[in-house]
C-alpha positions as CSV (number, residue, x, y, z in Angstrom):
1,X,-38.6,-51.2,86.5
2,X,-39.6,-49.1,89.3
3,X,-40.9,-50.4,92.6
4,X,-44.6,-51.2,92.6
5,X,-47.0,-50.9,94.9
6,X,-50.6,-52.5,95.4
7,X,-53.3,-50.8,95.5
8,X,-57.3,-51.5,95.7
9,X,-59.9,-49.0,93.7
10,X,-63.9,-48.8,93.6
11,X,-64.7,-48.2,89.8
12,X,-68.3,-48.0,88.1
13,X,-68.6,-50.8,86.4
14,X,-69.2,-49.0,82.8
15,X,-65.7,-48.2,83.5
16,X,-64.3,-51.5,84.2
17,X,-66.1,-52.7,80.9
18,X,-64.3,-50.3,79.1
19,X,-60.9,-51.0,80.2
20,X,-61.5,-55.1,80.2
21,X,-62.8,-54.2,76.1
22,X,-58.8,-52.8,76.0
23,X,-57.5,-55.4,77.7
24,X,-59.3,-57.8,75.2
25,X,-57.8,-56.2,72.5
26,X,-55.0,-57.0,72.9
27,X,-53.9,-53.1,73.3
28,X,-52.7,-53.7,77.0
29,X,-51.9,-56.7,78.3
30,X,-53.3,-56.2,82.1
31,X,-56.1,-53.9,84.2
32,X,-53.0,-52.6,85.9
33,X,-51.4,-51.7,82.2
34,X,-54.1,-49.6,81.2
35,X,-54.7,-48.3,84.4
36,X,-51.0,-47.0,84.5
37,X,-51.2,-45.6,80.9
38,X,-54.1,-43.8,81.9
39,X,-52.0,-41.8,84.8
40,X,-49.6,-41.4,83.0
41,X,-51.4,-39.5,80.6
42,X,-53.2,-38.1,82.8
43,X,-50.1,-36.6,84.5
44,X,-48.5,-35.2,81.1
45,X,-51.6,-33.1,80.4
46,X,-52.9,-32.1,83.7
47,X,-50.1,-31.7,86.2
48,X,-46.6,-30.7,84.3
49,X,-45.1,-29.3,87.2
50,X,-45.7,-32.5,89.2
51,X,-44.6,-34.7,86.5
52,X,-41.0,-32.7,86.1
53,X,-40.7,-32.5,90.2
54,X,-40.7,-36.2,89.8
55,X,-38.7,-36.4,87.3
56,X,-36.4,-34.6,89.5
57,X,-36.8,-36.5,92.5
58,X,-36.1,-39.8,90.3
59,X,-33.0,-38.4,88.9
60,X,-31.5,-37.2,92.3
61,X,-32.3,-40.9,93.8
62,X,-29.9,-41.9,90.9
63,X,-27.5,-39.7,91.7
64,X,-27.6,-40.7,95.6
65,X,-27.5,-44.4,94.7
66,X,-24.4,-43.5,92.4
67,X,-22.5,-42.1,95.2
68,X,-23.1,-44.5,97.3
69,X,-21.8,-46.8,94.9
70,X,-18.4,-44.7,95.0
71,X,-18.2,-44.3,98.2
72,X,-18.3,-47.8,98.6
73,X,-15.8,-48.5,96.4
74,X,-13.5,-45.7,97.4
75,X,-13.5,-47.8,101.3
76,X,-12.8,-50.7,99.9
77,X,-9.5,-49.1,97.8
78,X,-8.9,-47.8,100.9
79,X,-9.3,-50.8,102.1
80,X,-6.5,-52.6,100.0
81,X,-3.9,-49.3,99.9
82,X,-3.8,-49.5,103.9
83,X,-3.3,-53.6,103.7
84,X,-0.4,-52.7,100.8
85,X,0.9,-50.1,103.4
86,X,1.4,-52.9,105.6
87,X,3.3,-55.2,103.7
C-alpha cells in the first residue's frame, strides 16, 4: 500500500452524516475509506489528465526503485569478482 499521509478537513455536518450512514453499512469500513473512494472517483471523472500524470509518476518511481535495486546488486558482484580476483 502506498504511503499515507494525515490530514485534518472541516466538513458540514449533513455530510459527515452521510458518509458515517456508509460507514454503518457496512459498505466501507472507515471515514478515511469512503473518503478515499470518493477522490478517487472524483479523480476518474473530473481530472483524466491528472490521474494518468500520476499514473506515470508512480510507474517511473518503480522503475527508479528497480534500478536501484540493480545497481546495488551489480556492486556487490563486483564486489565478490574483485575478492575472486584476488585469490
Amino acid at each position: 500500500m502506498a504511503k499515507t499521509v494525515r490530514i485534518t478537513i472541516r466538513l458540514p455536518e449533513d455530510d459527515v452524516r452521510i458518509m458515517d450512514q456508509f460507514v454503518e453499512s457496512g459498505e466501507f469500513s472507515n471515514r478515511s475509506d469512503f473518503i478515499r473512494k470518493a477522490i478517487r472517483e472524483h479523480s476518474r471523472k473530473t481530472m483524466p489528465e491528472v490521474r494518468k500524470a500520476l499514473e506515470e509518476e508512480q510507474a517511473y518511481r518503480k522503475q527508479l526503485l528497480e534500478l536501484e535495486q540493480l545497481r546495488s546488486q551489480m556492486d556487490e558482484m563486483k564486489r565478490v569478482v574483485d575478492q575472486l580476483a584476488k585469490k
